[in-house]
ZAKOL-642244 format. One record per atom (N, C-alpha, C): x, y negated, z negated; atom name; residue in one letter; residue number from 1. Coordinates in Angstrom, 3 decimals, decimal comma. Each point is the difference from the previous one (the first is absolute). Layout:
{node {X Y Z} "CA" "a" NUM} ...
***
This chain:
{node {0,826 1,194 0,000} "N" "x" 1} {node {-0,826 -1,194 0,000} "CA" "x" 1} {node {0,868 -1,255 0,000} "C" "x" 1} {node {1,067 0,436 -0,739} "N" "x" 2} {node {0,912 -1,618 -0,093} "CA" "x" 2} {node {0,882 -0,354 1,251} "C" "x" 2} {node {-0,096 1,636 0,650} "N" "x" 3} {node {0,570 -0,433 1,532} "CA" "x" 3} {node {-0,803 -0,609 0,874} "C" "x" 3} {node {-1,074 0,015 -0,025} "N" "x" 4} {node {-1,319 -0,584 1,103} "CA" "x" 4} {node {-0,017 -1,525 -0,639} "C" "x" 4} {node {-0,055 0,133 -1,240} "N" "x" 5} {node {-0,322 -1,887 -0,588} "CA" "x" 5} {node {1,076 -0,350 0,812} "C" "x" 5} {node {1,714 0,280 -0,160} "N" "x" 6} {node {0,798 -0,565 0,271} "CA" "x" 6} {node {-0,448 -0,217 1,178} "C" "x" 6} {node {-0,204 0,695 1,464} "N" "x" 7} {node {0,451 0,134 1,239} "CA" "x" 7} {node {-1,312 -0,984 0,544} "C" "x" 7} {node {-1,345 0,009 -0,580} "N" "x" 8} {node {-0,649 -0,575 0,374} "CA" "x" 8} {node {0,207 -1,753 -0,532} "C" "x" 8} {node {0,678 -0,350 -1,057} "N" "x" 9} {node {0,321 -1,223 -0,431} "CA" "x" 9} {node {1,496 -0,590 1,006} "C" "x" 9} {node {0,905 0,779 0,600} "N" "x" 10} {node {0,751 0,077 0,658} "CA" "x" 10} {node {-0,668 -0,636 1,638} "C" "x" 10} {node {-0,988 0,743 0,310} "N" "x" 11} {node {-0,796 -0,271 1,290} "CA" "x" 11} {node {-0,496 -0,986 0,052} "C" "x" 11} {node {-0,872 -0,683 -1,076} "N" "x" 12} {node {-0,769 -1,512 -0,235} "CA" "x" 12} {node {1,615 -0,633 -0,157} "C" "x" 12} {node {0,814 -0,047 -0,641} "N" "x" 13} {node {1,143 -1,035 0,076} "CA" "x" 13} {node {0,619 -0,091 1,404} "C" "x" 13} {node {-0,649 1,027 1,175} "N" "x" 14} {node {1,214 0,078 1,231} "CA" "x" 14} {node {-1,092 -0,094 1,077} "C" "x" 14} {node {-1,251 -0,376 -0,180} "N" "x" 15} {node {-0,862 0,220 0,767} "CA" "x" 15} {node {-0,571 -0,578 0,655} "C" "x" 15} {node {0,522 -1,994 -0,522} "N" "x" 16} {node {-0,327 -1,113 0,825} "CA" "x" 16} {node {-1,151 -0,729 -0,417} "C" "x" 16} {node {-0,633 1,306 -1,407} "N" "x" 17} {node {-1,130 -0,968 -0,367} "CA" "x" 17} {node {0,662 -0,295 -1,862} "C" "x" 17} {node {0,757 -0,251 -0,416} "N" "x" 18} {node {0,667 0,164 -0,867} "CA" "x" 18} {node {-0,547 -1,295 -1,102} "C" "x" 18} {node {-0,610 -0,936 0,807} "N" "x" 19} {node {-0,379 -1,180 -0,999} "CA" "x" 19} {node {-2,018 0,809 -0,608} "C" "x" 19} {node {-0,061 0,721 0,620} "N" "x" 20} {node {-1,261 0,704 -0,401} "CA" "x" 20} {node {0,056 0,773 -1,244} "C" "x" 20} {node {-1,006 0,033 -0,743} "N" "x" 21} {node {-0,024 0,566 -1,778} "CA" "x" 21} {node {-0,232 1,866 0,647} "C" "x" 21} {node {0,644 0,878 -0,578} "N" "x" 22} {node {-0,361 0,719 -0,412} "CA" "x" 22} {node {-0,024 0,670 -1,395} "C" "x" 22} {node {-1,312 0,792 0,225} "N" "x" 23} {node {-0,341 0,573 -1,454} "CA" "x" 23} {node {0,031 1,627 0,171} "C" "x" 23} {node {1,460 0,249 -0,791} "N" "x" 24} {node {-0,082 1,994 0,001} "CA" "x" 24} {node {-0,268 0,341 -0,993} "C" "x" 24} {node {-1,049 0,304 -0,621} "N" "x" 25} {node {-1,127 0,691 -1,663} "CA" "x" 25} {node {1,417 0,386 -0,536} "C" "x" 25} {node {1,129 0,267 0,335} "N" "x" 26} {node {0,897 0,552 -1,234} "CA" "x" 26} {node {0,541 -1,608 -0,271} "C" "x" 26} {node {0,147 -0,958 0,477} "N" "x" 27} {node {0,371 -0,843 -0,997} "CA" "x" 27} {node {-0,492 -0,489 -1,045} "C" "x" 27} {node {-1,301 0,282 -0,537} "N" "x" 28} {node {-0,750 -0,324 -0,654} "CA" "x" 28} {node {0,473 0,920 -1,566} "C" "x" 28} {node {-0,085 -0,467 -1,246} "N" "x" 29} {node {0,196 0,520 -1,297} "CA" "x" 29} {node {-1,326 1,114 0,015} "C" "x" 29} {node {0,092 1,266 -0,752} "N" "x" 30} {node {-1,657 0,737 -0,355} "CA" "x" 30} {node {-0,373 -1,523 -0,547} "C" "x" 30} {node {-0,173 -0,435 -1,261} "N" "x" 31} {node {-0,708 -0,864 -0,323} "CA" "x" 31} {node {-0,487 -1,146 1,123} "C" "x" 31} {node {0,575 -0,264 0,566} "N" "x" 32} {node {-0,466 -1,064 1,475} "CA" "x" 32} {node {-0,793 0,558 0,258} "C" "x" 32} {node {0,209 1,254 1,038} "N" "x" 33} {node {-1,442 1,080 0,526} "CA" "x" 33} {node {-0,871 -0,026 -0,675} "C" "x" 33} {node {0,025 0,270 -1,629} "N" "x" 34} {node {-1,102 0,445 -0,608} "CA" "x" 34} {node {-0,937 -1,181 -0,276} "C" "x" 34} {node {0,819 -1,545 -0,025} "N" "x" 35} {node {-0,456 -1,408 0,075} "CA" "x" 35} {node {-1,110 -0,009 1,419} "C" "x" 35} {node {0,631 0,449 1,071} "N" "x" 36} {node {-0,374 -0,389 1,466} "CA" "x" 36} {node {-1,392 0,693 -0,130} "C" "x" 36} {node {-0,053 1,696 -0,190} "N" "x" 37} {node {-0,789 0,628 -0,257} "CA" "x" 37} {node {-1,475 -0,351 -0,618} "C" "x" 37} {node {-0,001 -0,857 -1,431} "N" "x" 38} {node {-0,408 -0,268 -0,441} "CA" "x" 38} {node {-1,262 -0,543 0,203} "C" "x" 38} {node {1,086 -1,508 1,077} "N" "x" 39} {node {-0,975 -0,939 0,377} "CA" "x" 39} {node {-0,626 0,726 1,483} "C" "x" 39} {node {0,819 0,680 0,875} "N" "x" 40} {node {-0,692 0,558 1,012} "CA" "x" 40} {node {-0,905 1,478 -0,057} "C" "x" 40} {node {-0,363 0,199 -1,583} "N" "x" 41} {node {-0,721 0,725 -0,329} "CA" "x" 41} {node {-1,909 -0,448 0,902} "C" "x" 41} {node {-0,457 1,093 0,149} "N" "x" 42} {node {-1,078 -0,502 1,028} "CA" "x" 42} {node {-1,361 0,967 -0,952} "C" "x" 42} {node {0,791 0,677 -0,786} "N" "x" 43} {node {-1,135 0,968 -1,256} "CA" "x" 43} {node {-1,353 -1,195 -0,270} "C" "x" 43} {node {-0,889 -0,051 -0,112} "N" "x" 44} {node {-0,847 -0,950 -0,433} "CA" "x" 44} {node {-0,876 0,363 -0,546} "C" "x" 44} {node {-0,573 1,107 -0,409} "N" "x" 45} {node {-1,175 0,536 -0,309} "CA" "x" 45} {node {0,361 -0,027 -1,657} "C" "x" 45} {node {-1,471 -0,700 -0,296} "N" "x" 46} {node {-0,032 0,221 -1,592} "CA" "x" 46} {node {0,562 0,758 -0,569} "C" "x" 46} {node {-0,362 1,237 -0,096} "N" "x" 47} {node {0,424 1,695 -0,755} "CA" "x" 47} {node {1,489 -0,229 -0,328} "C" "x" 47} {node {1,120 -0,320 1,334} "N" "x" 48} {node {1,000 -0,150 0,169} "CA" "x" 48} {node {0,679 -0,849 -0,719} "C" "x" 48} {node {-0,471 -1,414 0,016} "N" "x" 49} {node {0,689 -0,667 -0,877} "CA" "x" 49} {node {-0,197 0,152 -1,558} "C" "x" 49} {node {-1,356 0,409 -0,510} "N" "x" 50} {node {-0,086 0,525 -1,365} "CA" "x" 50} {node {0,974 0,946 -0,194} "C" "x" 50} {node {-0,044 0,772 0,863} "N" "x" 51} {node {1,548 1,228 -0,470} "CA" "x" 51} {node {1,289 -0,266 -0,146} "C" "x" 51} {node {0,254 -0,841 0,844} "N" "x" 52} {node {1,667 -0,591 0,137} "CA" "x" 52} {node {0,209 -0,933 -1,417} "C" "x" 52} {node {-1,324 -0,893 -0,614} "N" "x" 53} {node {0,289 -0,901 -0,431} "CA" "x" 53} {node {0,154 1,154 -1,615} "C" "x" 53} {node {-1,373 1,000 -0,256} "N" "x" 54} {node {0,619 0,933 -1,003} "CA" "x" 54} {node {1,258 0,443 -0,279} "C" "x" 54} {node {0,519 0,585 1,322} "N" "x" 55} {node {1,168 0,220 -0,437} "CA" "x" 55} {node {1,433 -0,746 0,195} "C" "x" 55} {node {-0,078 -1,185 0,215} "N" "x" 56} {node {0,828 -1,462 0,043} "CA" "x" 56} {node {-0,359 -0,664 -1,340} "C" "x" 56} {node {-1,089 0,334 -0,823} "N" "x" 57} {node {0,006 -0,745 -1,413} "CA" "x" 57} {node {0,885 0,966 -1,023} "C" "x" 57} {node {-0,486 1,813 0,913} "N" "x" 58} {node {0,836 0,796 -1,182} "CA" "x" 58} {node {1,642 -0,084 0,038} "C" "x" 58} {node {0,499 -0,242 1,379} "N" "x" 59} {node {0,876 -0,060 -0,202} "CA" "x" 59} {node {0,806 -0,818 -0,740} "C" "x" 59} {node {-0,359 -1,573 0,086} "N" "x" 60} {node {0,380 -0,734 -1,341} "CA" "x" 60} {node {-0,221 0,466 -1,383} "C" "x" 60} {node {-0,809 0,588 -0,590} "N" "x" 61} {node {-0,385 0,024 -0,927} "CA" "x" 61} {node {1,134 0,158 -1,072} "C" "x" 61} {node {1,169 0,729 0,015} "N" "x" 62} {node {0,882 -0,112 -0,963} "CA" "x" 62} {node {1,509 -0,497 0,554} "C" "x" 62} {node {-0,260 -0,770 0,968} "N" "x" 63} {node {1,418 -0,729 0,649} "CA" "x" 63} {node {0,322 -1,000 -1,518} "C" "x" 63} {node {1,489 0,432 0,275} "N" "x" 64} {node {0,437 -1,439 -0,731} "CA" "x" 64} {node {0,396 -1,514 1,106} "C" "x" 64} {node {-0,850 -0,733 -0,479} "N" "x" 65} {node {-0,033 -1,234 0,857} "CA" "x" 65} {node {1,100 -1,291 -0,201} "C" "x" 65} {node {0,768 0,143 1,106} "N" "x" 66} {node {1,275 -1,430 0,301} "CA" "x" 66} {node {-0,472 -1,030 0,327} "C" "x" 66} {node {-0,030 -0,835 -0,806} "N" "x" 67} {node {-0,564 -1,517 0,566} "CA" "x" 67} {node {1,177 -0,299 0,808} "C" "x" 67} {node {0,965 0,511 -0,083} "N" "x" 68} {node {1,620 -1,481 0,717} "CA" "x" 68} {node {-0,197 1,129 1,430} "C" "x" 68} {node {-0,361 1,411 0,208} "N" "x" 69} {node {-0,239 0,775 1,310} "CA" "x" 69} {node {-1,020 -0,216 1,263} "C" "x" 69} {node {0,606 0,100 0,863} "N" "x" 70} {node {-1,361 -0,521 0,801} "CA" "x" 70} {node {-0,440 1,665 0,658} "C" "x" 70} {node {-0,701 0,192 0,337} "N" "x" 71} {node {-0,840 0,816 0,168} "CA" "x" 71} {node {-0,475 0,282 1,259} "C" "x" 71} {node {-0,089 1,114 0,333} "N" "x" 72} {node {-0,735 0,328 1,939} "CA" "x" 72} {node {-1,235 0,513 -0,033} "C" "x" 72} {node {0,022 0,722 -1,349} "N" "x" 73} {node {-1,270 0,806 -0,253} "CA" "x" 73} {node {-0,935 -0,496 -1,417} "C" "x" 73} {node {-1,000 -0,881 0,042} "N" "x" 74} {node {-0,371 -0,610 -1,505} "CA" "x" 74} {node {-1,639 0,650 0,042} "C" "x" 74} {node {-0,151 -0,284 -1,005} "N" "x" 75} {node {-1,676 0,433 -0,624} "CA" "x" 75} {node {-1,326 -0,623 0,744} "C" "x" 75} {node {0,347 -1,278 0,179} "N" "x" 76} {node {-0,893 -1,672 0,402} "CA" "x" 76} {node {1,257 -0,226 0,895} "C" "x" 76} {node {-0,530 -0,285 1,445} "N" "x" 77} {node {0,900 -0,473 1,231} "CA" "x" 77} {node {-0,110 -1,516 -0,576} "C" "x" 77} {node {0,988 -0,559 0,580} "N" "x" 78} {node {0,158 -2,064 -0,138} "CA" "x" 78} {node {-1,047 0,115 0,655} "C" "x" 78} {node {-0,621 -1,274 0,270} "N" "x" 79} {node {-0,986 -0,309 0,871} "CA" "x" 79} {node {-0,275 -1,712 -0,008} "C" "x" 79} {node {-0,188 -0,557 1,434} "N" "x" 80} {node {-0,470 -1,079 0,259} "CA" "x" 80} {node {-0,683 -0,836 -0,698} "C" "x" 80} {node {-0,386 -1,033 -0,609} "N" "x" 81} {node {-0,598 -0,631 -0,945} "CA" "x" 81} {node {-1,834 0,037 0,286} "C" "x" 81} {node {-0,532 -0,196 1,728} "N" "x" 82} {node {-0,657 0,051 0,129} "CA" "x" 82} {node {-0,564 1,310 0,401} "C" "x" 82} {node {0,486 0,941 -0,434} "N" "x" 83} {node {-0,057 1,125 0,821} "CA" "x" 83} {node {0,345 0,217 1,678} "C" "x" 83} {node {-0,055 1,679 0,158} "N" "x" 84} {node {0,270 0,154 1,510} "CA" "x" 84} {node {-0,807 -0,812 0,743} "C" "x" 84} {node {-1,290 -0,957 -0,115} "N" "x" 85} {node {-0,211 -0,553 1,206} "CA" "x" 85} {node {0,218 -1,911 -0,703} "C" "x" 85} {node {0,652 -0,015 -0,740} "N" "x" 86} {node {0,596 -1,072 0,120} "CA" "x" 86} {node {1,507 0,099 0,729} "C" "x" 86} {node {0,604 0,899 -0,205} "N" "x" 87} {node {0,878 0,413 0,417} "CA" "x" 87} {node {0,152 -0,131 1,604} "C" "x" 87} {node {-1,472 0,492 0,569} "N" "x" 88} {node {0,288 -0,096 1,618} "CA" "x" 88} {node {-0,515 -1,100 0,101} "C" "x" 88} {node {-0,879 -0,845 -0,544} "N" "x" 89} {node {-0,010 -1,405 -0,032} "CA" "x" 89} {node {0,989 -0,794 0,434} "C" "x" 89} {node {1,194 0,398 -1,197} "N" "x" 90} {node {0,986 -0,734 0,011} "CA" "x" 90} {node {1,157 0,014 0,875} "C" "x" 90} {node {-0,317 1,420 0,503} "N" "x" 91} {node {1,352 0,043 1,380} "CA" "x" 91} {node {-0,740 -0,562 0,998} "C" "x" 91} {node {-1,300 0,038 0,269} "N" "x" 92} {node {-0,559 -0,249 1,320} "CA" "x" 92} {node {0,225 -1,576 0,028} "C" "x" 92} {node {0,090 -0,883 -0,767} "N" "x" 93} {node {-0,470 -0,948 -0,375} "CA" "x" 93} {node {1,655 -0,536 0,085} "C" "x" 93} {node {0,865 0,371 -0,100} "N" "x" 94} {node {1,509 -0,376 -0,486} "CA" "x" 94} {node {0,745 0,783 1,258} "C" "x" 94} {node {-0,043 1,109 0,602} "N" "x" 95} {node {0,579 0,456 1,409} "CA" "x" 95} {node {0,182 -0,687 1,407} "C" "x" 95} {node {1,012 -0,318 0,027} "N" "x" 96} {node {-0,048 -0,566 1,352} "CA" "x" 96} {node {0,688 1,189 0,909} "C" "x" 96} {node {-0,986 0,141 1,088} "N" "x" 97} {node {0,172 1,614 1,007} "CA" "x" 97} {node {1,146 -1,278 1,147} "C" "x" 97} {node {0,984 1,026 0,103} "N" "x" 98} {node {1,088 -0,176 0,878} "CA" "x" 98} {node {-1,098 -0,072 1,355} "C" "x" 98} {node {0,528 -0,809 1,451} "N" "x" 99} {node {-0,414 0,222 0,696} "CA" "x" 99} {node {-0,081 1,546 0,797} "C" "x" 99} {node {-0,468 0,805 0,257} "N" "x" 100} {node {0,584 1,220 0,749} "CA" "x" 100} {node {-0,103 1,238 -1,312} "C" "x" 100} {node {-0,655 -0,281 -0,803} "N" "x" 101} {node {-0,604 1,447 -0,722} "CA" "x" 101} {node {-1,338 0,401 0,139} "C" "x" 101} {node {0,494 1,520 -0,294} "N" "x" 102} {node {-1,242 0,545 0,637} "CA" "x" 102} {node {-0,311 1,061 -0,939} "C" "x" 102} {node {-0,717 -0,339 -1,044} "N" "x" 103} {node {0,111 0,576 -0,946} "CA" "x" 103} {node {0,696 1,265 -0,886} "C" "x" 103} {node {1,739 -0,659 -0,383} "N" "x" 104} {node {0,611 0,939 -0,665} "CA" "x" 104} {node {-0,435 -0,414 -1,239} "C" "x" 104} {node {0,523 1,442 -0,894} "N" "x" 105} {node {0,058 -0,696 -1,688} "CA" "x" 105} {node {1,681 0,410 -0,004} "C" "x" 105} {node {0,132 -0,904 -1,236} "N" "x" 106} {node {1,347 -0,174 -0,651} "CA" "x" 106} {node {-0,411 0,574 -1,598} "C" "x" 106} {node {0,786 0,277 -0,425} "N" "x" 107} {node {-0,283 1,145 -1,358} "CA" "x" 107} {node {0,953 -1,226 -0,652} "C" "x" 107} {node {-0,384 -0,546 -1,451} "N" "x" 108} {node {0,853 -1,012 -0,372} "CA" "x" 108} {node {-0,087 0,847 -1,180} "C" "x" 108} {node {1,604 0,087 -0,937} "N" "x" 109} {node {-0,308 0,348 -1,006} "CA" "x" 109} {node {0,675 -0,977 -1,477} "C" "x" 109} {node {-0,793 0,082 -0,857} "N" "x" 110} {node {0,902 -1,170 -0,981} "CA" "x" 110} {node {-0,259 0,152 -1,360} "C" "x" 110} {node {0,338 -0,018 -0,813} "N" "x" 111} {node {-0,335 0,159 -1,775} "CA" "x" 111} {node {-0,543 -0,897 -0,296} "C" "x" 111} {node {-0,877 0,260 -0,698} "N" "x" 112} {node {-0,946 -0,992 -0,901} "CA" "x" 112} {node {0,911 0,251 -1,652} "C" "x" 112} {node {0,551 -0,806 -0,278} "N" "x" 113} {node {0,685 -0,365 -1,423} "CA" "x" 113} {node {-1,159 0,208 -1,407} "C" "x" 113} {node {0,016 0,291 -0,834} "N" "x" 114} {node {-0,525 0,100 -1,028} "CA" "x" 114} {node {-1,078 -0,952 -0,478} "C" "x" 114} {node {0,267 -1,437 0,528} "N" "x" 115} {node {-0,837 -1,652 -0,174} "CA" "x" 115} {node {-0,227 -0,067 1,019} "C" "x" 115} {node {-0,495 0,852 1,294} "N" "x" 116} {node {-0,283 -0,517 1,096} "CA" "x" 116} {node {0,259 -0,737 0,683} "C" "x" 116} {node {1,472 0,046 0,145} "N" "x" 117} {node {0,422 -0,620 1,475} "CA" "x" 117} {node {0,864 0,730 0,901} "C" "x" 117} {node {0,488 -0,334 1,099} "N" "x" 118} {node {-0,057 1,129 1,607} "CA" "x" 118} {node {1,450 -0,174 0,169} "C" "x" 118} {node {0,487 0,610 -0,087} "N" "x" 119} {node {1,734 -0,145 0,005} "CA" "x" 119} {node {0,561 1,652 1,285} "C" "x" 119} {node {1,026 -0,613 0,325} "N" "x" 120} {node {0,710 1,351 0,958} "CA" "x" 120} {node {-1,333 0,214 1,143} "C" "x" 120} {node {-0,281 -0,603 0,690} "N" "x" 121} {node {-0,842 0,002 1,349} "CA" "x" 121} {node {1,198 0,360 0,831} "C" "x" 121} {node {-0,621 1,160 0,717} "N" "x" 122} {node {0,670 0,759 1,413} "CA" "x" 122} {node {-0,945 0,820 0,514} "C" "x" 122} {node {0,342 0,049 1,005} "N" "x" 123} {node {-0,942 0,703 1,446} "CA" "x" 123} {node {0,394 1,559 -0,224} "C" "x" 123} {node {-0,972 0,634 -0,028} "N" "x" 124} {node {0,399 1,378 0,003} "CA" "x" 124} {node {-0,294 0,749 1,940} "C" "x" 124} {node {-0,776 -0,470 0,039} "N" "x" 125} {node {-0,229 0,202 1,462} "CA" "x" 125} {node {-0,809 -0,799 1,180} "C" "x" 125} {node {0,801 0,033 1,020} "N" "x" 126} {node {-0,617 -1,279 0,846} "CA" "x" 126} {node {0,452 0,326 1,372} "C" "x" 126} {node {-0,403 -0,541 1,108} "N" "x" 127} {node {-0,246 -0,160 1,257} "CA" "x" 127} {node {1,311 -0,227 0,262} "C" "x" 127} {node {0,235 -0,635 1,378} "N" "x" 128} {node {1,539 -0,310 0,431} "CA" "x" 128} {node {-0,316 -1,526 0,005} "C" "x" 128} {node {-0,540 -0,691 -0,222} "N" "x" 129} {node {-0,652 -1,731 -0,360} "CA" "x" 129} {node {0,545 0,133 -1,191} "C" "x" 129} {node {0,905 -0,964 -0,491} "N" "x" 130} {node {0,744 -0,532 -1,238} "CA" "x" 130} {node {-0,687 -1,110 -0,216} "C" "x" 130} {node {-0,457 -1,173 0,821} "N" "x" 131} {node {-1,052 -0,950 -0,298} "CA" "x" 131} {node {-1,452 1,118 -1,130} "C" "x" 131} {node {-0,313 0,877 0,447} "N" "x" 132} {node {-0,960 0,886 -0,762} "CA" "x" 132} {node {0,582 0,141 -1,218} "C" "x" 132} {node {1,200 0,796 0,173} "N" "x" 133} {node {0,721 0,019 -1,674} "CA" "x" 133} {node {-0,036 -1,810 -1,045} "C" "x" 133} {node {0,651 -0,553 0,791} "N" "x" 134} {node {0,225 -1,254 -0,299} "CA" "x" 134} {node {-1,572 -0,274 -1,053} "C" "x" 134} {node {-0,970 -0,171 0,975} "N" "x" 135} {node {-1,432 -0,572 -0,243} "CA" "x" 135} {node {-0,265 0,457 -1,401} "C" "x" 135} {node {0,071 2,110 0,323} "N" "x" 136} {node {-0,592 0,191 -1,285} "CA" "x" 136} {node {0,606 -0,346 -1,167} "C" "x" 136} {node {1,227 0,061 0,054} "N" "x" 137} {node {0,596 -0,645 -1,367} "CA" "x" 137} {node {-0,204 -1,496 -0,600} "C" "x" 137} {node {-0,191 -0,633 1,118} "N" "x" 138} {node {-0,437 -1,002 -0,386} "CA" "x" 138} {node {-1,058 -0,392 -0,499} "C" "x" 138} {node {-1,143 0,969 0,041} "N" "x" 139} {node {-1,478 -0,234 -0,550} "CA" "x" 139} {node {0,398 0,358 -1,179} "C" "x" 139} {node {0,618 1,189 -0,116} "N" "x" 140} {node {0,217 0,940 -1,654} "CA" "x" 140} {node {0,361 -0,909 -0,526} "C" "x" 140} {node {1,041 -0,522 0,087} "N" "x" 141} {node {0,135 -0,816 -0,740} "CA" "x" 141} {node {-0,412 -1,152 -0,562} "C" "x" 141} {node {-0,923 -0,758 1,317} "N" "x" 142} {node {-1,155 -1,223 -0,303} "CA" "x" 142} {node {-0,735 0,744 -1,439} "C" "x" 142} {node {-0,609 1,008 -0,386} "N" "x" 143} {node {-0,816 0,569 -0,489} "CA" "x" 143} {node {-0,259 -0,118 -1,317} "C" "x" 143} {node {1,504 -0,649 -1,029} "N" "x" 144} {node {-0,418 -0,066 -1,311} "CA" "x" 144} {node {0,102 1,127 -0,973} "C" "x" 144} {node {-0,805 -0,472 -1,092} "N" "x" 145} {node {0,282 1,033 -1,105} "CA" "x" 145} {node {-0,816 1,408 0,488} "C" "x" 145} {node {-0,243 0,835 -0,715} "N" "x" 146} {node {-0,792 1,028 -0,034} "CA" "x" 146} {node {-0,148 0,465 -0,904} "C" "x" 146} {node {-1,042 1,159 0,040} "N" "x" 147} {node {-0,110 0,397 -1,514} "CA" "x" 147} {node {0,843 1,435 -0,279} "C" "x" 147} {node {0,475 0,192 -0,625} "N" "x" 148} {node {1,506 0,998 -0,225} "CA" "x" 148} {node {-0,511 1,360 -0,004} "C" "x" 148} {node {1,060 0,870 0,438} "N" "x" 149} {node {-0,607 1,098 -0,240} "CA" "x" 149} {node {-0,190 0,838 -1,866} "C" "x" 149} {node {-0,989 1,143 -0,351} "N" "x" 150} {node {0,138 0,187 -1,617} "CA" "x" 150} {node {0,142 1,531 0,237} "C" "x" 150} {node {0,526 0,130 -1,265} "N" "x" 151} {node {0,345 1,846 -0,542} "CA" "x" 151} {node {-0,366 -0,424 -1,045} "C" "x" 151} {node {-1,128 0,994 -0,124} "N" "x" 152} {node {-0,612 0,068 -1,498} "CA" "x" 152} {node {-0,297 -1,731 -0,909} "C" "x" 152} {node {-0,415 -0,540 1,392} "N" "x" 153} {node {-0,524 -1,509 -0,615} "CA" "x" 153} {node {1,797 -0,773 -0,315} "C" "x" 153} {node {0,691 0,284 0,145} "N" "x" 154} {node {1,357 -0,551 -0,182} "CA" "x" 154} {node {0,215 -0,922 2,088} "C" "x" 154} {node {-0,062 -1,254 -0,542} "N" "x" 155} {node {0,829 -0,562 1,499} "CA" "x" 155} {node {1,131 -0,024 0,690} "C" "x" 155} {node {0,177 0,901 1,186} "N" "x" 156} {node {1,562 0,442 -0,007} "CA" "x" 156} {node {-0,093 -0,219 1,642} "C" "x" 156} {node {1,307 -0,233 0,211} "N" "x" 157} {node {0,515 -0,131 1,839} "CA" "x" 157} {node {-0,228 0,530 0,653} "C" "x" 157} {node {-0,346 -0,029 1,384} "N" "x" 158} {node {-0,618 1,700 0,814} "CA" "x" 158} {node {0,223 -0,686 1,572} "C" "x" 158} {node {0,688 0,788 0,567} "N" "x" 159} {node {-0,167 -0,863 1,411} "CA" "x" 159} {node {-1,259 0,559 0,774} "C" "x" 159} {node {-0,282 -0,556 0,929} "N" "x" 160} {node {-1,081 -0,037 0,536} "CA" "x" 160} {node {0,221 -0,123 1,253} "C" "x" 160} {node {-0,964 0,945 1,319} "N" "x" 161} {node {0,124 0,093 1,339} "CA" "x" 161} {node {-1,022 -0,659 0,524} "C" "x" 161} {node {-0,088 -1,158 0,606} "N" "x" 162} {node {-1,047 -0,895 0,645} "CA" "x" 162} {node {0,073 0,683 1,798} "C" "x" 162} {node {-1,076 0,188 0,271} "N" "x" 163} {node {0,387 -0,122 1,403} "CA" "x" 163} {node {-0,917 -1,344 0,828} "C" "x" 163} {node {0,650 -0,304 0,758} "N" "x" 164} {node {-0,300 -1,176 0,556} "CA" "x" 164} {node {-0,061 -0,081 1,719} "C" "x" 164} {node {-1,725 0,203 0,312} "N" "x" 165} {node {-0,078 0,304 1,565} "CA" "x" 165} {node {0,157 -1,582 0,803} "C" "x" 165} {node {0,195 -0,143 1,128} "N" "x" 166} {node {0,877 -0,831 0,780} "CA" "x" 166} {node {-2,067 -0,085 1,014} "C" "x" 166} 
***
């Protein structure tokens, strides 16, 4: 496998399209994936989320909790002040679309700090448009405090995967 990453990262550097993003799933951390996953989870049915959330409360249940740690996996996700549809409120409302997109998303990912604010913004995945990268970071960051993520009612750091369609 590490011969194909190489040879195919070798080919995009020799291939003439070299200023173009690529994305090969092994550069990504498990925890990234399991971030990406998350949000591109498409499960929706009631039943489903009652189950996940049972056993996502048990699993906290006897963690010892780091306030100074930030976290990938918490009890209570951070979340937007106005909620998810303030949230798309607020990108729709604050996005300026590059000329010439056609609807990509960019996966932005960034920690929400303990007091709710947005620190370490980076693109986890995006188009070959760097104006796109550019944009979304720039909204994330317009965005302000938030409300932090909790373990066991304790407010603790958690990064967070926004995706952001073009």
């Amino acid at each position: 496998m590490k011969n194909f990453t190489l040879m195919l990262m070798l080919f995009v550097a020799f291939s003439g399209k070299s200023q173009k993003s690529v994305l090969v799933p092994t550069t990504f951390s498990d925890k990234d994936k399991a971030l990406i996953a998350s949000v591109l989870d498409s499960d929706s049915e009631l039943g489903l989320l009652i189950d996940k959330d049972k056993a996502r409360a048990s699993r906290f249940k006897n963690m010892t909790v780091d306030r100074d740690s930030t976290y990938y996996d918490v009890e209570l996700p951070a979340s937007f002040p106005d909620g998810q549809d303030g949230l798309k409120k607020f990108i729709s409302q604050n996005i300026v679309r590059p000329k010439g997109s056609k609807g990509e998303t960019v996966l932005v990912r960034f920690m929400v700090e303990r007091y709710g604010e947005i620190s370490k913004v980076h693109v986890l995945a995006s188009s070959s448009d760097p104006q796109l990268s550019a944009e979304a970071i720039k909204v994330v960051k317009k965005m302000g405090s938030w409300n932090p993520a909790k373990i066991q009612g304790i407010e603790v750091a958690s990064y967070y995967v926004l995706p952001i369609k073009f």
